[in-house]
C-alpha positions in Angstrom: -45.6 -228.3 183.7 -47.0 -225.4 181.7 -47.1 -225.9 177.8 -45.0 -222.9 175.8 -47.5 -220.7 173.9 -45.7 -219.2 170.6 -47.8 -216.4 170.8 -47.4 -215.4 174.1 -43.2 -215.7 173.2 -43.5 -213.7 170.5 -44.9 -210.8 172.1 -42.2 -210.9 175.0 -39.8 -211.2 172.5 -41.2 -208.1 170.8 -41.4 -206.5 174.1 -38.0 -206.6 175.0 -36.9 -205.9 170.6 -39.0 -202.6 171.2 -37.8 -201.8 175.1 -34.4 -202.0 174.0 -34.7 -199.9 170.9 -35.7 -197.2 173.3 -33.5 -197.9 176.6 -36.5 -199.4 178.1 -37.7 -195.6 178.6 -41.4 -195.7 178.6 -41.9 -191.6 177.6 -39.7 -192.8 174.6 -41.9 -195.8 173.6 -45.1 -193.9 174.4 -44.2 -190.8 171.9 -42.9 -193.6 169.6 -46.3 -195.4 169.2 -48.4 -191.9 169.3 -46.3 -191.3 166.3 -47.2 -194.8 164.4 -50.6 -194.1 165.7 -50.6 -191.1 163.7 -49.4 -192.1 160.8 -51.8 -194.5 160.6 -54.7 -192.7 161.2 -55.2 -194.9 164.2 -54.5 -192.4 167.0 -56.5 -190.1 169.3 -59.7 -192.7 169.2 -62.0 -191.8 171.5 -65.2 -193.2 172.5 -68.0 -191.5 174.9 -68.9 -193.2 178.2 -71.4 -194.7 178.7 -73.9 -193.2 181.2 -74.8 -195.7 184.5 -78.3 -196.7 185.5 -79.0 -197.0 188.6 -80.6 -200.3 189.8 -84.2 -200.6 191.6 -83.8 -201.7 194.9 -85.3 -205.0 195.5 -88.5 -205.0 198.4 
């Protein structure tokens, strides 16, 4: 039998506190948390990619 984690219940407990607040619409929750984001100064983070190298083929 599988052990409870308390953190792992607290975020589905948070989950369903903020789903519900919003009628479990996504677009809702998503402008919701770009708004927090924002007022935060957290939002809009973006980081460059990362360029790939290609790998020598081995003889």
């Amino acid at each position: 039998m599988k052990r409870r984690d308390s953190i792992v219940d607290g975020l589905h407990k948070l989950r369903e506190r903020i789903g519900r607040a919003h009628d479990f619409d996504a677009d809702r929750i998503a402008v919701t948390i770009r708004r927090h984001e924002k007022e935060r100064g957290r939002g809009d983070t973006r980081v460059a990619p990362k360029r790939a190298v290609r790998q020598k083929k081995a003889s």
